[in-house]
C-alpha positions in Angstrom: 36.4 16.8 4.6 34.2 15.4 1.8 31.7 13.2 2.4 32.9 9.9 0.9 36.1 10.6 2.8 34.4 11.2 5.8 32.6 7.7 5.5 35.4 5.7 4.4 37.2 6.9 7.7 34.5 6.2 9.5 34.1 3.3 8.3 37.9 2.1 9.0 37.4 3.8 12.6 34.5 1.5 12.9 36.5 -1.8 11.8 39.2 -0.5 13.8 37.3 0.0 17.0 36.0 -3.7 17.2 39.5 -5.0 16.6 40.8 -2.9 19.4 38.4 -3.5 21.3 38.3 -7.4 21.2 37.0 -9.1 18.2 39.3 -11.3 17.8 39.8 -10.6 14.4 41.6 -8.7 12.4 40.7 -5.5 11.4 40.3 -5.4 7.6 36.7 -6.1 8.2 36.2 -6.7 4.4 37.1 -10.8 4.3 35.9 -14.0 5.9 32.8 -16.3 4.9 29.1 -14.7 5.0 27.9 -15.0 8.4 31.3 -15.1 10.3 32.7 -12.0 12.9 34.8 -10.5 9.9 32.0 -10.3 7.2 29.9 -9.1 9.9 32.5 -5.9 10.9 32.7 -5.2 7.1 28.7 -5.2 7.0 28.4 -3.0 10.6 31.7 -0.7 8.7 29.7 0.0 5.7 26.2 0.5 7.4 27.4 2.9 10.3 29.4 4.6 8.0 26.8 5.6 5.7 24.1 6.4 8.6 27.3 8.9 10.2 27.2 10.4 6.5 23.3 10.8 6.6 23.5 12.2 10.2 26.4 13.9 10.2 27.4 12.5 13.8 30.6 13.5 15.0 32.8 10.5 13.9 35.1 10.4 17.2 32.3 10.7 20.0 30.7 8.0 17.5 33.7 5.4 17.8 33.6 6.0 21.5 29.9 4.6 21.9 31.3 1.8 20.1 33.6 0.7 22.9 30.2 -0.7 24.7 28.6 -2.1 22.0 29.1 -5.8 19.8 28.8 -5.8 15.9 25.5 -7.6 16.1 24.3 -4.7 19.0 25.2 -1.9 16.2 23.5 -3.8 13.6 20.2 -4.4 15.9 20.4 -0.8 17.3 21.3 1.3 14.3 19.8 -1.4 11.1 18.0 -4.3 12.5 16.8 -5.1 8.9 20.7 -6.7 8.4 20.9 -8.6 11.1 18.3 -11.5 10.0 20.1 -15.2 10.2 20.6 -16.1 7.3 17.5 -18.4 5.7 17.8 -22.0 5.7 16.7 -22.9 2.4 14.6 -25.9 4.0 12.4 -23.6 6.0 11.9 -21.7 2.9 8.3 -21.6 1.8 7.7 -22.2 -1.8 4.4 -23.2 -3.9 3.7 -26.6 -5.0 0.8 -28.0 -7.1 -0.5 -31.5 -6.6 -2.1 -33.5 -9.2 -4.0 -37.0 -8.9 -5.6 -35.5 -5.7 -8.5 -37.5 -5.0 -10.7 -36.8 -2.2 -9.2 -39.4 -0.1 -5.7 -37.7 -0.9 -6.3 -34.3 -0.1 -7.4 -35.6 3.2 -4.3 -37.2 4.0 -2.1 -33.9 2.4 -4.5 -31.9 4.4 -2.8 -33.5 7.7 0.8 -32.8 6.3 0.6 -29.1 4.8 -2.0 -26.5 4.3 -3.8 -26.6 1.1 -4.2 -22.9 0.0 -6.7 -23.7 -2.9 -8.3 -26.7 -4.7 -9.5 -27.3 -8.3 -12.0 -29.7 -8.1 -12.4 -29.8 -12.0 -9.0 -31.0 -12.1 -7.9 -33.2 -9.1 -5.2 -30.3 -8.5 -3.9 -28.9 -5.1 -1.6 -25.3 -4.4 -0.2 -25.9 -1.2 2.1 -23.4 0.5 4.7 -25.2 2.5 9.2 -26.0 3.1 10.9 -27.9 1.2 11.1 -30.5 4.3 7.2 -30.6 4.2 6.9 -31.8 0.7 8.9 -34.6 1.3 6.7 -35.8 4.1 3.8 -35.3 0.9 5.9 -37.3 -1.5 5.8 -40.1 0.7 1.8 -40.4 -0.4 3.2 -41.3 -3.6 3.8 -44.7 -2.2 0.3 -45.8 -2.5 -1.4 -42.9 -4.4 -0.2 -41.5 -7.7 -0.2 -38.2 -7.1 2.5 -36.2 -9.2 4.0 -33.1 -7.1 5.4 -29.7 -9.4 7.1 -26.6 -7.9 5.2 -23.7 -9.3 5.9 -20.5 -9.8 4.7 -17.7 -7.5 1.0 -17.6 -8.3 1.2 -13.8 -9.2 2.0 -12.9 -5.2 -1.9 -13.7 -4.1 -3.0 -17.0 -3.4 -4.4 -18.7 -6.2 -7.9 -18.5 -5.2 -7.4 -14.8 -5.2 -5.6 -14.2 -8.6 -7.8 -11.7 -10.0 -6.2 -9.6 -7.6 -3.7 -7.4 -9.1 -0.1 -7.1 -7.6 2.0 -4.1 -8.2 3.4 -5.4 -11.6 0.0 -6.4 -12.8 -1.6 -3.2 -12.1 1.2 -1.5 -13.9 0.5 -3.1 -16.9 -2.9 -3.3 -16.6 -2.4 1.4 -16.8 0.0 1.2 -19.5 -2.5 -1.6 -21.4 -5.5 0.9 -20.9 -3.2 3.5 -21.9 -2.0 2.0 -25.3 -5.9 1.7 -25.9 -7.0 5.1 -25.1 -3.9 7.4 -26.2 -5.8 10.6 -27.0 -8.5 10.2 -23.5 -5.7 8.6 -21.4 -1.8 9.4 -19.7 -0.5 7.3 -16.9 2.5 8.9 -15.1 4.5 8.6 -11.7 3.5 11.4 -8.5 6.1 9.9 -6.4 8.5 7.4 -5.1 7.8 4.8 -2.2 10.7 4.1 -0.1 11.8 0.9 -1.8 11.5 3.4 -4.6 8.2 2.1 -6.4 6.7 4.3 -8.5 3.0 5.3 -7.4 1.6 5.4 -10.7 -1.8 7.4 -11.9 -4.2 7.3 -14.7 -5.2 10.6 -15.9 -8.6 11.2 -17.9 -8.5 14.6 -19.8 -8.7 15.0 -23.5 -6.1 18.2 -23.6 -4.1 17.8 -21.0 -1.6 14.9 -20.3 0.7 13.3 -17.7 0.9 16.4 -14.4 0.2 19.4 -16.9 -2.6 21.7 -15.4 -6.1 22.1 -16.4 -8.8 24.4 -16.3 -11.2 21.5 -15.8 -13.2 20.6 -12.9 -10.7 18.1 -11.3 -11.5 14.8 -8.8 -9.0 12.2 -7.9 -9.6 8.7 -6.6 -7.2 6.8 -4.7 -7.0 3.6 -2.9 -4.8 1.5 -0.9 -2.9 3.4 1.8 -3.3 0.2 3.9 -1.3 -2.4 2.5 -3.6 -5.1 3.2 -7.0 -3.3 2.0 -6.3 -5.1 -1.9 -10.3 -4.5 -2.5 -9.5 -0.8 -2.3 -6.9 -1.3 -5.6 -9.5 -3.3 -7.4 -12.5 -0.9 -7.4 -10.5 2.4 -9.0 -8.9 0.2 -11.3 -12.1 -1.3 -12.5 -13.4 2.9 -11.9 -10.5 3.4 -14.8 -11.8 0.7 -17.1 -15.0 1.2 -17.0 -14.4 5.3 -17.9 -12.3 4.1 -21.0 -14.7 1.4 -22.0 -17.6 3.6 -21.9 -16.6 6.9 -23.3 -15.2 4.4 -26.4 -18.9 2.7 -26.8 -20.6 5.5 -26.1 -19.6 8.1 -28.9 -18.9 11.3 -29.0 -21.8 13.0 -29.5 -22.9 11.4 -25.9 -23.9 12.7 -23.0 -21.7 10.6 -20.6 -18.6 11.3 -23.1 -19.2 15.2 -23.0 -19.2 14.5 -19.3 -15.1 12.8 -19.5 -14.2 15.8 -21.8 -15.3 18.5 -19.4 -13.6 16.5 -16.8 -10.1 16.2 -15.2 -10.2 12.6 -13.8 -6.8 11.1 -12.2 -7.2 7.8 -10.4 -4.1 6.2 -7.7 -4.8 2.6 -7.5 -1.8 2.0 -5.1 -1.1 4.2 -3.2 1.2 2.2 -0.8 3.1 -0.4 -3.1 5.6 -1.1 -0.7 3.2 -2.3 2.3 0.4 -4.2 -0.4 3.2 -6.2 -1.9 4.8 -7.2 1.7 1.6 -8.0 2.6 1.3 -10.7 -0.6 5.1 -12.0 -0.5 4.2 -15.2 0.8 2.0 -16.2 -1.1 -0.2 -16.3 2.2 -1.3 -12.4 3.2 0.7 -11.0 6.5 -2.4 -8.9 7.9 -0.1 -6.0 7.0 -1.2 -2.0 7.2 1.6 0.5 7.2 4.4 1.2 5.1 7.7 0.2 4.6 9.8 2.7 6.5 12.8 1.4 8.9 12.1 3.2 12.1 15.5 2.3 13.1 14.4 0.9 16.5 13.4 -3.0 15.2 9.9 -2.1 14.3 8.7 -1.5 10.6 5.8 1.3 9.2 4.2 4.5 9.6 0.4 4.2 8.9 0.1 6.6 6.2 -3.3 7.5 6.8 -2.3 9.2 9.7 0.6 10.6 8.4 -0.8 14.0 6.7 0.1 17.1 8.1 -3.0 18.4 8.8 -4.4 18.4 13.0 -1.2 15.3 12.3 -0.7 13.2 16.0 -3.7 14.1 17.8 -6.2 11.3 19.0 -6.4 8.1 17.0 -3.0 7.7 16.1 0.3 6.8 17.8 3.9 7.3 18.4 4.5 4.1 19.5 6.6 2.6 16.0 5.2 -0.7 17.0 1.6 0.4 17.0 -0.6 -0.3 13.5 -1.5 3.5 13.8 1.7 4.8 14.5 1.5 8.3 12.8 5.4 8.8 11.9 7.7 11.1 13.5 6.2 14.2 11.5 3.3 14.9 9.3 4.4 13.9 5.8 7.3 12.7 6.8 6.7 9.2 4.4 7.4 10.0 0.7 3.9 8.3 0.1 1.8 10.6 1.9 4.0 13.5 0.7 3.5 12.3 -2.9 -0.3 12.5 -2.3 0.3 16.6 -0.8 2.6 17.3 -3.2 0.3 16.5 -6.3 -3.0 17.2 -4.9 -1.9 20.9 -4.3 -0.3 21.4 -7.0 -4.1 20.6 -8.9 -5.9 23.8 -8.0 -9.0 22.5 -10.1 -9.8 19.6 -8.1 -13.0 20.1 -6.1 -14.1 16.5 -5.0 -11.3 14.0 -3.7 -12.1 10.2 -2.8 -10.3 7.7 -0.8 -11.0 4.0 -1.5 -10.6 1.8 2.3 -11.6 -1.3 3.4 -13.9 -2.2 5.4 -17.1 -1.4 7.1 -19.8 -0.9 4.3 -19.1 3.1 5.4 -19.1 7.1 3.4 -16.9 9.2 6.0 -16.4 12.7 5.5 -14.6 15.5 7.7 -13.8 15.6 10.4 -11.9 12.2 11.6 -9.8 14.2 14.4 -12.9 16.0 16.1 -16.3 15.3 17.2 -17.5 18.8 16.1 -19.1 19.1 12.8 -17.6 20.5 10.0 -17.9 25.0 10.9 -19.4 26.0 7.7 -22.5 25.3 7.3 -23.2 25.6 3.7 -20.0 23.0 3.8 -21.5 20.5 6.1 -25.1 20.2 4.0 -23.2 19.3 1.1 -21.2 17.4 2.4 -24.5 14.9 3.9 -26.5 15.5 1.2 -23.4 14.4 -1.1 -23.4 11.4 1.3 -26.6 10.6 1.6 -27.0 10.2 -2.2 -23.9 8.0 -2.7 -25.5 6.0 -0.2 -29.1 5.2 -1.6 -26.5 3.0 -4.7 -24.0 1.6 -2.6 -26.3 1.0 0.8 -23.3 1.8 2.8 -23.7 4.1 6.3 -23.4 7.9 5.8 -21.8 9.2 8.7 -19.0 11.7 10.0 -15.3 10.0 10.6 -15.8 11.1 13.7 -18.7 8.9 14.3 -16.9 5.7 13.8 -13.9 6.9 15.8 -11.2 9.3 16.1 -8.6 9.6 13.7 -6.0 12.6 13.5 -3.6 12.6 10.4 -6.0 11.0 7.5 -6.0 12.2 4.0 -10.1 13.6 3.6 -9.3 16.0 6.7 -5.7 17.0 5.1 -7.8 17.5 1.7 -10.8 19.7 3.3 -9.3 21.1 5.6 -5.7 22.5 3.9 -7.3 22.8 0.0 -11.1 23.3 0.8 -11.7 20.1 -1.0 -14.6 17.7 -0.6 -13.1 14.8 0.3 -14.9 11.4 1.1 -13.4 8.0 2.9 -15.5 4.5 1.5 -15.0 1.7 4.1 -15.9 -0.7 0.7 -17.2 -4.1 1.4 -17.5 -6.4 3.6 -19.9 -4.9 6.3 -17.7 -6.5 9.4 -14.9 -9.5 9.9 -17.9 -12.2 10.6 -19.0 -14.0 7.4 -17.8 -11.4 5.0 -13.5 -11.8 4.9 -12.9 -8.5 6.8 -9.9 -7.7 4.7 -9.8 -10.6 2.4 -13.2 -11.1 1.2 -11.9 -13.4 -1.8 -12.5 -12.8 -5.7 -16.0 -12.8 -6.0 -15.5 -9.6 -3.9 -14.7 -7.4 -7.0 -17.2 -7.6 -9.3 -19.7 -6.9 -6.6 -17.9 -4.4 -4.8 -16.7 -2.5 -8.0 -21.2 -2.0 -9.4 -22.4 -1.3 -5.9 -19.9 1.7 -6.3 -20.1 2.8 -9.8 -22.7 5.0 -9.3 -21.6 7.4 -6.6 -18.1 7.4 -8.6 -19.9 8.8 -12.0 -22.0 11.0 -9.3 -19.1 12.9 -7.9 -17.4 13.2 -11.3 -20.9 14.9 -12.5 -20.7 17.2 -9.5 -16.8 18.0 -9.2 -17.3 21.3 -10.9 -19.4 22.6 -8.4 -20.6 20.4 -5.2 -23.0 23.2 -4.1 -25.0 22.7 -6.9 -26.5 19.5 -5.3 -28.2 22.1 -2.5 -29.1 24.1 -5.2 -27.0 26.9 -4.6 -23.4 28.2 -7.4 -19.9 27.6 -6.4 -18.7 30.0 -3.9 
């Protein structure tokens, strides 16, 4: 039987079951208003149909399980994701900007909803709040003159954090420094994310475009596997404009532009697309880490940084699909992670690999899943003295992963460990959650962030065709 015949009679098996078996309805399953018991049986038809087609469950043993279960107990067990009430448009949160607002008024909206930023220049509120809410605001209009807009979504980030880019904006903001740079620059797709976002790269290479190999000594910067690290997405895009602005001013009879041309460069801003725009939806940032991934069991994410295959599920990670470190039911079972392996070994020349995180002021380097050092010792000198360096420009702590704590699964000890690669973890700014943001240290963040870590980024680009070389010693 074919596979679209097997799922529309599994789908009518379905509808049929929950008439027989007392709906109280009848069993077309395909009519009746959104929300009531015969909507519903078409929605729990459709679903379970398509997840016996993915599964290839036995369709008869399948309609048999259904005799103990409801419609809405399918839909929690098997797709929880479709079972959310429907949204009252009045709980709805929704952006508002308030003009007119005077000290005294933003006191007295202050008490009402929660102001999200404040331009003092102009009198003007953002507040974040329902439609009921606003009405309890326009009530101040009684006495004070305030005038009340509905604004668009202020580019996903709160206003105060707009420089921030959001997955749209930091497409554009490749293509832009691609248009720029045609013959330095190509900006192309390793992967799909499960809501099927494309995790774009910038490539630097004067021959060689788009996923063509080179001969060139190759690096690649990425940032962002946790959603709610946005720092990590500013610095490598700032890396990439800074590489295209200089190699342009500089000429090309330069030192620092002989240095892009002998280079294969290829930056991943955004790793995790999915997870950083959940995290921004609001408006207002959900503290969220992992991915996207249905786990099928009413909890949301793997945590992709202990997702890679290699020394994958050991300690510092979990197979609990509630936990923020919840590793995934295999290594590289998330098309994000496997986008990352897939490109990085198909890139024999790449020699120095570095992951952008947030925070901890930290340079980590192999191993995360073990306290023993690295075996080799040639290896583990470079490695420090690498470390070390970097860490005279940024003033961050050069340490092994280990040292902060174990973590099995991550992407440096996937990258040393499977290609032989010398891969580095930055915890970027701040230096803890106390006076610094922790994970939202606001705009004036960037700028900062982005010089304190120039330097080791044009460092290991210098050394990425042979690390050894900063011992002293050739490439092995």
């Amino acid at each position: 039987m074919s596979k679209k015949i097997l799922t529309a009679s599994v789908s009518a098996l379905i509808v049929a079951s929950f008439f027989f078996f007392g709906t109280g309805r009848r069993a077309s399953g395909a009519s009746g208003p959104p929300g009531s018991k015969a909507s519903l049986q078409g929605r729990v038809a459709g679903i379970l149909g398509e997840y016996l087609e993915a599964t290839g469950q036995d369709s008869s043993e399948f309609a048999a399980a259904l005799r103990e279960l409801s419609p809405k107990t399918v839909l929690e067990r098997f797709a929880p994701e479709k079972i959310q009430a429907p949204e009252d448009p009045a709980q709805k949160l929704q952006w508002y900007e308030i003009s007119n607002a005077e000290w005294i008024v933003r006191n007295k909206i202050a008490r009402l909803v929660a102001i999200e930023d404040v331009n003092l220049d102009e009198n003007k509120v953002a507040v974040l709040c329902t439609a009921r809410e606003i009405e309890a605001v326009r009530a101040l209009q009684k006495k004070h003159p305030i005038a009340i807009s509905r604004m668009i979504s202020p580019a996903d980030f709160p206003p105060r954090d707009a420089v921030y880019h959001n997955y749209q904006e930091t497409l554009a903001f490749l293509q832009d420094l691609q248009a720029a740079n045609p013959n330095l620059i190509s900006v192309f797709s390793i992967g799909q994310t499960h809501e099927k976002r494309q995790i774009q790269a910038i490539r630097f290479n004067t021959t060689e475009k788009g996923s063509a190999p080179s001969q060139k000594p190759g690096i690649v910067f990425m940032g962002t596997h946790h959603s709610r690290e946005h720092l990590s997405t500013e610095v490598p895009l700032l890396l990439a404009k800074h590489l295209a602005e200089a190699y342009r001013a500089a000429g090309k009879d330069s030192e620092f532009a002989r240095l892009l041309e002998q280079r294969d460069i290829t930056i991943i801003p955004l790793v995790n697309p999915d997870g950083s725009e959940y995290d921004i939806a609001t408006g207002s940032y959900r503290w969220w880490r992992k991915n996207r991934k249905i786990n099928g069991d009413g909890n949301i994410g793997v945590d992709l940084n202990r997702n890679y295959g290699f020394h994958w599920g050991e300690g510092g990670a979990s197979d609990q699909t509630s936990s923020d470190i919840y590793k995934g039911p295999a290594g590289f079972s998330e098309p994000e992670s496997s986008a990352v392996r897939d490109f990085v070994s198909a890139k024999t020349n790449v020699k120095v690999l570095l992951s952008y995180h947030t925070f901890s002021e930290l340079i980590l380097y192999p191993w995360g899943h073990s306290n023993s050092p690295v075996d080799n010792p040639k290896d583990r000198e470079t490695f420090k003295k690498l470390a070390e360096t970097m860490a005279q420009w940024n003033g961050y702590t050069p340490e092994q992963s280990s040292d902060l704590y174990i973590a099995s699964g991550d992407t440096t000890d996937w990258a040393y460990g499977e290609k032989g690669i010398f891969a580095f973890t930055f915890e970027l700014s701040p230096k803890d959650m106390w006076g610094g943001g922790g994970f939202y240290p606001g705009a004036e963040a960037v700028a900062k962030t982005f010089q304190a870590n120039l330097k080791p980024a044009l460092y290991l680009i210098e050394v990425a065709d042979n690390p050894y070389k900063v011992l002293g010693s050739p490439a092995d």
